[in-house]
matplotlib code that plots the C-alpha trace (Angstrom):
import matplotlib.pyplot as plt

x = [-9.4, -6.1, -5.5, -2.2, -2.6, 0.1, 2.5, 6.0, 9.1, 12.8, 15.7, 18.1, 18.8, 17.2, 13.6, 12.2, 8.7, 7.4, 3.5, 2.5, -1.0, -3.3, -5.9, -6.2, -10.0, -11.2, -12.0, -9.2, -5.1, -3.6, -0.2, 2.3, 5.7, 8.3, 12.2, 14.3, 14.8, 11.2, 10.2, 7.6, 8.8, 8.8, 5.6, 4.5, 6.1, 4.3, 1.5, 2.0, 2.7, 6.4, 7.7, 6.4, 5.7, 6.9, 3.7, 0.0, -2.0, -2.0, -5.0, -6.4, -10.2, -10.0, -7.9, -3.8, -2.5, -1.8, -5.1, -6.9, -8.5, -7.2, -3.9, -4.0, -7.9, -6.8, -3.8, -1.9, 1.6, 4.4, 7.7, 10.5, 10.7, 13.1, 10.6, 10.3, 13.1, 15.6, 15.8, 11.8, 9.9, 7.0, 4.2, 5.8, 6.3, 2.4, 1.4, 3.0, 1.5, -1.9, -1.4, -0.6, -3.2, -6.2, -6.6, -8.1, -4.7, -7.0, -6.0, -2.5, -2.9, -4.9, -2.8, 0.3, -2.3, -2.9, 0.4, 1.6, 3.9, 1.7, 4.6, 7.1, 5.5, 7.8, 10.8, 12.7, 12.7, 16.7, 16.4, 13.8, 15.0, 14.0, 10.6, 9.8, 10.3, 7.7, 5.7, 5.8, 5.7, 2.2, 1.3, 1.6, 0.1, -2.9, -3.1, -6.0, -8.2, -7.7, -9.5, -6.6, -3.2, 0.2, 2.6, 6.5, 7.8, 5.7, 7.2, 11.0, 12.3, 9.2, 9.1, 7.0, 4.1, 4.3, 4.3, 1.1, -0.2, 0.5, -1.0, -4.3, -4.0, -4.3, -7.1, -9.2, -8.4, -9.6, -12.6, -13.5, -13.2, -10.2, -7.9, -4.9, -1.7, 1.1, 4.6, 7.0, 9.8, 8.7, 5.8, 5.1, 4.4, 2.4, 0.0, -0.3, -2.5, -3.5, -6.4, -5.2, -1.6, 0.3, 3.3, 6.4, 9.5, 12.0, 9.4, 6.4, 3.4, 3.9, 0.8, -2.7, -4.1, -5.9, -3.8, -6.3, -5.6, -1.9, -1.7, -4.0, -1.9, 1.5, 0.6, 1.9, 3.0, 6.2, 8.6, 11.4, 14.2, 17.3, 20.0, 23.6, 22.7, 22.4, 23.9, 21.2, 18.6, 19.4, 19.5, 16.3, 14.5, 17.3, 14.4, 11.8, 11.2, 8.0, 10.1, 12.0, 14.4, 16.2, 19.1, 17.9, 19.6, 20.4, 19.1, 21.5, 21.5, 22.1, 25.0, 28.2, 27.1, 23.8, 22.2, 18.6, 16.6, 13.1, 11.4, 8.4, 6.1, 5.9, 3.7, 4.6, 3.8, 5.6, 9.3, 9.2, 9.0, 11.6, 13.8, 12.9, 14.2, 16.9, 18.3, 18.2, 18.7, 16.3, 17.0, 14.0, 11.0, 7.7, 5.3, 5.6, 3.7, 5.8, 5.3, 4.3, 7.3, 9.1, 6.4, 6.5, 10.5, 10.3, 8.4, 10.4, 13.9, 14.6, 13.6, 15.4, 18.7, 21.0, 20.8, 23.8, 25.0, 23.2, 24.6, 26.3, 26.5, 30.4, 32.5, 34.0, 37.0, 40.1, 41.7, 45.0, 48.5, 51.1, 54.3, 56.5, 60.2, 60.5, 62.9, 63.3, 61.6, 63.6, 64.2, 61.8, 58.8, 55.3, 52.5, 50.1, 47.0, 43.5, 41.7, 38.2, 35.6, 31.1, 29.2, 26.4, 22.9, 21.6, 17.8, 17.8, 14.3, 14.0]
y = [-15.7, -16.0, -18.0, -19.3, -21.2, -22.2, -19.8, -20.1, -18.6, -18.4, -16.6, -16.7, -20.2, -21.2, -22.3, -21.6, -22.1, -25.0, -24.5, -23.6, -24.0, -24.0, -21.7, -20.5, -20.0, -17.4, -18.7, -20.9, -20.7, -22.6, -23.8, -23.2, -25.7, -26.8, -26.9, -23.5, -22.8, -24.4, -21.4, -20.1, -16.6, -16.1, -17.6, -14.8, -11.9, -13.1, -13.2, -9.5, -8.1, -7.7, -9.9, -10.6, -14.4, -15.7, -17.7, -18.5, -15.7, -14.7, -13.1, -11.8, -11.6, -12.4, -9.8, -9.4, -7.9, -4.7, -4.4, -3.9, -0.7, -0.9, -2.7, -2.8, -3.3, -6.2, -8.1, -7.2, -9.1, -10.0, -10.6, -8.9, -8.6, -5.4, -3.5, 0.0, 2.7, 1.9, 5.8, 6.0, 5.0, 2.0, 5.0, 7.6, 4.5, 3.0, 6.5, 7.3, 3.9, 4.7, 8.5, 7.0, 4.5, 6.6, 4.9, 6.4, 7.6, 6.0, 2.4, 3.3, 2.7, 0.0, -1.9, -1.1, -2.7, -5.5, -6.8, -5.1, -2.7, 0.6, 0.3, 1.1, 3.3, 5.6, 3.2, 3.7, 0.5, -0.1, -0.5, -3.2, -6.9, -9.2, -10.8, -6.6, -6.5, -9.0, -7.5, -3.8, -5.9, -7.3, -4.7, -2.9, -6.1, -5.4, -1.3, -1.6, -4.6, -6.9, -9.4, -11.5, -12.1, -13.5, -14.4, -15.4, -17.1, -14.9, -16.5, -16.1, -14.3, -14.6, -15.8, -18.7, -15.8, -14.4, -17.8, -18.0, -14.9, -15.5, -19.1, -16.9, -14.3, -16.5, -18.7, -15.6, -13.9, -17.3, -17.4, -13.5, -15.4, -13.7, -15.9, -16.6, -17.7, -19.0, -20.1, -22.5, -24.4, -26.3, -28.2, -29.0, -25.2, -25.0, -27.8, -26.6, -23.8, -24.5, -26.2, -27.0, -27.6, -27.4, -28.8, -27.2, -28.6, -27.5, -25.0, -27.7, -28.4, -31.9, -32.4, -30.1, -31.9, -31.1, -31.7, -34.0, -36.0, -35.4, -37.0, -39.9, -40.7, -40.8, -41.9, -45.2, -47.1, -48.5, -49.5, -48.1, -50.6, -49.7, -52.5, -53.8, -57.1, -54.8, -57.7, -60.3, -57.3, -57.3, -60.8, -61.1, -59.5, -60.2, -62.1, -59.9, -57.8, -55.9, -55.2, -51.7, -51.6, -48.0, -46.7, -43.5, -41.5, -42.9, -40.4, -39.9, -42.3, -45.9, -48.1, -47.5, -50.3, -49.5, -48.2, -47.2, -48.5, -47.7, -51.3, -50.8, -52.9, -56.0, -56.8, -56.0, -59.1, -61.2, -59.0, -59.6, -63.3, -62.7, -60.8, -63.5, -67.1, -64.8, -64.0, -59.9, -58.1, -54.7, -51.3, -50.2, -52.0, -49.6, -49.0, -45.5, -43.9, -41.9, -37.9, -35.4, -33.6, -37.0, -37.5, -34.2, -34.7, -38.0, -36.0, -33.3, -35.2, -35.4, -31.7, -30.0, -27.6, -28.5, -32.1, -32.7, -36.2, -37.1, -35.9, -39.3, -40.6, -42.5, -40.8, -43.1, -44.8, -43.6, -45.5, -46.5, -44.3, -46.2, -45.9, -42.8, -41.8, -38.8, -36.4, -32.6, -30.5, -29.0, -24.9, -23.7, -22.3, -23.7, -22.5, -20.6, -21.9, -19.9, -18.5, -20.0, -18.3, -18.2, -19.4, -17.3, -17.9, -15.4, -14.5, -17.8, -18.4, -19.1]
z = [4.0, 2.7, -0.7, -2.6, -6.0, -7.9, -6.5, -8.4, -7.3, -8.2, -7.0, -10.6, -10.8, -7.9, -7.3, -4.2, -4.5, -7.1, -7.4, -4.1, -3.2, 0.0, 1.7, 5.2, 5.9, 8.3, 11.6, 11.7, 12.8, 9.9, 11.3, 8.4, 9.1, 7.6, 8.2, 8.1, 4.0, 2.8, 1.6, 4.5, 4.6, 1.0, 0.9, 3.0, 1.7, -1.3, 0.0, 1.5, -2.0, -0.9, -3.4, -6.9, -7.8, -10.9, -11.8, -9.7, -7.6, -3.8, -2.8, 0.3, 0.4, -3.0, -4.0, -4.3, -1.1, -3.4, -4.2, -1.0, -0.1, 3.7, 4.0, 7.5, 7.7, 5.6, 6.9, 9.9, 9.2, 11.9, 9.5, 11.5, 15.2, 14.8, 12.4, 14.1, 13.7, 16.8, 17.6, 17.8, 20.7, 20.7, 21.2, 18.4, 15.8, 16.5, 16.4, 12.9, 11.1, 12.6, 11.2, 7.8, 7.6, 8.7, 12.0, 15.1, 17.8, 19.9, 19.0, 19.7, 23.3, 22.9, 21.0, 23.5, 26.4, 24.5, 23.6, 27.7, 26.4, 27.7, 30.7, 27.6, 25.2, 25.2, 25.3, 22.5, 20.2, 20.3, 23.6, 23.3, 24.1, 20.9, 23.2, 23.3, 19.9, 18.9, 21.0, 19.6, 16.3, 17.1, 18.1, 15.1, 13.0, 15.2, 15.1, 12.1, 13.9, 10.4, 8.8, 8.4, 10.5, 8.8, 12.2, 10.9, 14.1, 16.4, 19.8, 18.8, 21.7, 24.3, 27.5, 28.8, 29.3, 26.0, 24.3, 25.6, 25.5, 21.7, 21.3, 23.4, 20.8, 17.4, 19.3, 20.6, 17.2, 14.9, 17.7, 16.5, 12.6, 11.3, 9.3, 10.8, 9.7, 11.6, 10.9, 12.8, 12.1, 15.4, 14.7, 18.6, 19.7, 16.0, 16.8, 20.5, 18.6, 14.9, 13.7, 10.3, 9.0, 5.8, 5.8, 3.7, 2.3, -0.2, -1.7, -1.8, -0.1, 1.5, 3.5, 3.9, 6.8, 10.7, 13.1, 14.5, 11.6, 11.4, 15.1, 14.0, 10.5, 12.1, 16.2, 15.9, 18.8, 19.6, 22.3, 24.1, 25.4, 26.8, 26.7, 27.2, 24.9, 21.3, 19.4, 20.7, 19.8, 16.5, 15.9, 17.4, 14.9, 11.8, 10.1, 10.7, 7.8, 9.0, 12.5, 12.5, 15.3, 15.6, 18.2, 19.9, 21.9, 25.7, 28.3, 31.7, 34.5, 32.6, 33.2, 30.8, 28.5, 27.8, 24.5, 23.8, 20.8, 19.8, 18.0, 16.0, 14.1, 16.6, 19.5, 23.3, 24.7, 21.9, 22.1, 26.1, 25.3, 23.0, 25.7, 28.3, 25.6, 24.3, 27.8, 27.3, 29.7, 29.5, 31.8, 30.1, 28.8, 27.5, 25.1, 23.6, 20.9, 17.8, 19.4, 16.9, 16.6, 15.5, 12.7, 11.3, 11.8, 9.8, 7.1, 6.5, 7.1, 3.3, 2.7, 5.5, 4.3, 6.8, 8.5, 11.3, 13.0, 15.8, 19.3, 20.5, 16.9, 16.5, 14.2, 11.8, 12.2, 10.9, 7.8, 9.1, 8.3, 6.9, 8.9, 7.4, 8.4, 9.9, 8.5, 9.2, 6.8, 4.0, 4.6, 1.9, 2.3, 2.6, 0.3, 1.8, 2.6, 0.9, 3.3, 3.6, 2.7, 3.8, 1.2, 0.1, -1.0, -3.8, -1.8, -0.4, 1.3, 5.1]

ax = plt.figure().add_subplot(projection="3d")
ax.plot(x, y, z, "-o")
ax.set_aspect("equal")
plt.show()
């Protein structure tokens, strides 16, 4: 078992974590999500002992990470796909870490069956593609058979077989009752395998729910129209305050004119009868239910570090130039223009 409580942490001026609390039981994938910069990964290093917190306790087993008698009997950890020295190959690296953790060289090749790299093992690791890498990388979280797994974006780089081979491997490994902990920024491959969720954003815990009751809270139904008549759509429901009506985007194969809108809050039968008096013509007319992803989207919306337009979104007009008189430009020089620069984030937290 796997515990946070309280868990405070700042970079300088920045907070990154603000009183972070939740467990992740054994015999259980807890799905940890939230949008890129929440604070997951420095959650887990802190949880790792690889970064000090400034206030509450992370414990493992009911101890600190640093205080456990077999770190990798503990907690097997996937942080980094490239982990293993590029100029050593996937047999030499296993082979050093069991070595120096007192594991049988035994394990080596079982670990490089399980995770399908025995074909590789003595590949060196620079020459591994970045799905290989999270393989040797698991691999290596697995060498001491621990209690307790921490997975940072295991499936980054995998194929459609190695996504599952890792969704298999956190179910089997829960099943076995180790505690498991997964992280995502994409809560539809999360809840395709976790049991329980907690729900990051902006170094807080939004939510500590099952995904069972995630998917019950936020399924809401709704319906999809797609239309050339948005003016008379909006009017329709101008005085209907418990009516949400919201452009989406328009999939392929609609007429020019057309523009989708999702409508939620009113009944199916009533808006057709609507559509029908109100003379609106409908390329599309179904009941949908909110997906997960657009609920944990909705969620995290206000929390997320970078938020762009939406693909299709108009850009906004213009203010109108007033009319100048062109005249050649007088022979001196222009002033040089700085050269931009990258902001930078001091330890900003994924």
């Amino acid at each position: 078992m796997m515990e946070l409580d309280g868990v405070c942490k700042s970079f300088g001026a920045k907070p990154v974590l603000d009183h972070v609390s939740f467990t992740a039981p054994d015999g259980v994938v807890t799905g940890f999500v939230g949008p890129n910069g929440a604070g997951k990964s420095t959650t887990m290093r802190i949880l790792l002992g690889l970064i000090a917190p400034d206030g509450g306790a992370a414990l493992v087993d009911g101890v600190p990470y640093a205080r456990c008698s077999a770190p990798m009997a503990s907690v097997g950890a996937v942080l980094d796909a490239r982990c293993a020295p590029k100029n050593r190959s996937a047999y030499a690296y296993l082979k050093s870490l069991a070595y120096t953790n007192n594991i049988p060289k035994s394990r080596v090749d079982e670990v490089l069956d399980l995770t399908g790299l025995a074909s590789a093992r003595m590949t060196k690791a620079g020459r591994f593609s970045l799905g290989m890498g999270q393989r040797l990388a698991i691999a290596a979280a697995m060498l001491g058979d621990p209690k307790n797994l921490v997975l940072d974006e295991p499936v980054n780089g995998l194929d459609a077989e190695g996504v599952k081979w890792v969704r298999d491997l956190c179910r089997n490994s829960a099943a076995a009752g180790r505690a498991v902990l997964l992280s995502s920024h994409l809560m539809s491959e999360v809840a395709l395998t976790a049991d329980t969720l907690v729900i990051i954003g902006h170094g807080r815990v939004l939510q500590c729910t099952t995904v069972a009751d995630f998917v019950a809270e936020h399924s809401r139904p709704m319906i999809s129209v797609v239309t050339p008549d948005a003016d008379k759509l909006h009017a329709m429901f101008a005085h209907s305050p418990g009516v949400h009506v919201a452009e989406t985007a328009l999939a392929d194969g609609y007429p020019h004119d057309a523009r989708a809108f999702t409508i939620e809050g009113a009944d199916l039968k009533a808006v057709a009868r609507g559509f029908a008096a109100n003379r609106i013509v409908a390329y599309r007319f179904a009941r949908e239910q909110v997906s997960l992803e657009q609920a944990y989207m909705e969620l995290t919306h206000a929390h997320a570090q970078y938020v762009a337009a939406p693909i299709g979104a108009q850009p906004p007009a213009m203010p109108a130039s007033p009319a100048v008189q062109m005249t050649p430009p007088a022979p001196s020089a222009m002033p040089a223009m700085p050269n931009p620069t990258n902001p930078t984030t001091n330890g900003g937290a994924r």
